[in-house]
C-alpha positions as a printed NumPy array, in Angstrom:
array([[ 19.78 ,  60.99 , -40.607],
       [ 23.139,  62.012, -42.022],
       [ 24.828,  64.901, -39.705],
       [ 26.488,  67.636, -41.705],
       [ 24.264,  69.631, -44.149],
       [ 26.743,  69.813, -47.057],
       [ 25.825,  66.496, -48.647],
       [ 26.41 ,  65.677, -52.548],
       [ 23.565,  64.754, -53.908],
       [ 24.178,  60.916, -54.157],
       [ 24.312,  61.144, -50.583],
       [ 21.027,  62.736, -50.154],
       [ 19.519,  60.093, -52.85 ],
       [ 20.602,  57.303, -50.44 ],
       [ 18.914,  59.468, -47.462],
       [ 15.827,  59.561, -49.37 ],
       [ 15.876,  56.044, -50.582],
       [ 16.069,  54.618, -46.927],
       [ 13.688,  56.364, -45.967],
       [ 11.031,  54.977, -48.211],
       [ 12.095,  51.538, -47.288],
       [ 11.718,  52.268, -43.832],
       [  8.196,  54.064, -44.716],
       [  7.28 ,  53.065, -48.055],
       [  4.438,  56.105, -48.885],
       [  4.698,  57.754, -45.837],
       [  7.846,  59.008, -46.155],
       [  6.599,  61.514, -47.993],
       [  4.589,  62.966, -45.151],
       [  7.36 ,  62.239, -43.001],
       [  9.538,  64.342, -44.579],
       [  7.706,  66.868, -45.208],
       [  7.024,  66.908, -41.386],
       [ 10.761,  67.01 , -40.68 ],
       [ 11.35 ,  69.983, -42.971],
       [  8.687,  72.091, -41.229],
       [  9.812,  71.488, -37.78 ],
       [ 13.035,  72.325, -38.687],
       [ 11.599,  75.608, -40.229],
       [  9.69 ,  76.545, -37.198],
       [ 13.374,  76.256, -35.052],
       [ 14.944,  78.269, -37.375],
       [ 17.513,  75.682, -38.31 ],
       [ 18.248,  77.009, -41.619],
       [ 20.899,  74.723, -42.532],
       [ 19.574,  71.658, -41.797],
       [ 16.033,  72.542, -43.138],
       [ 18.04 ,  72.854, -46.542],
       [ 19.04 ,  69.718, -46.059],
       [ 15.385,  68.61 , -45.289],
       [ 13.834,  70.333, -47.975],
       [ 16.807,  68.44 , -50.448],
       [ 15.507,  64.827, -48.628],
       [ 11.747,  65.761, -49.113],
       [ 12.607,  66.695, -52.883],
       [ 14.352,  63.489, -53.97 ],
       [ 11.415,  61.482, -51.333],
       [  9.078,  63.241, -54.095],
       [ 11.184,  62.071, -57.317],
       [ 11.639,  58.908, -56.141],
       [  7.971,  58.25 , -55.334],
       [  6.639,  60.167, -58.455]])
């Protein structure tokens, strides 16, 4: 993904879209997955970011 966690949000939209064309419906779950490891290591910063991916993952796929 992207390093740095202080991403505009057109930024994060393009993380989000590539990941569903690398996934398609799955990135979803993937995501999601991503997020909560990063919340189990305590990597606050870059589970923000995570959390901003999953949410636009979830817009995109409706």
């Amino acid at each position: 993904m992207f390093s740095g966690t202080n991403l505009d949000e057109e930024t994060v939209l393009a993380a989000a879209t590539e990941l569903i064309v690398r996934r398609g419906p799955a990135a979803k779950d993937e995501a999601a997955r991503r997020a909560a490891d990063l919340e189990r290591q305590a990597r606050w910063p870059e589970h923000a970011l995570a959390v901003r991916v999953l949410n636009a993952v979830e817009k995109l796929l409706g």
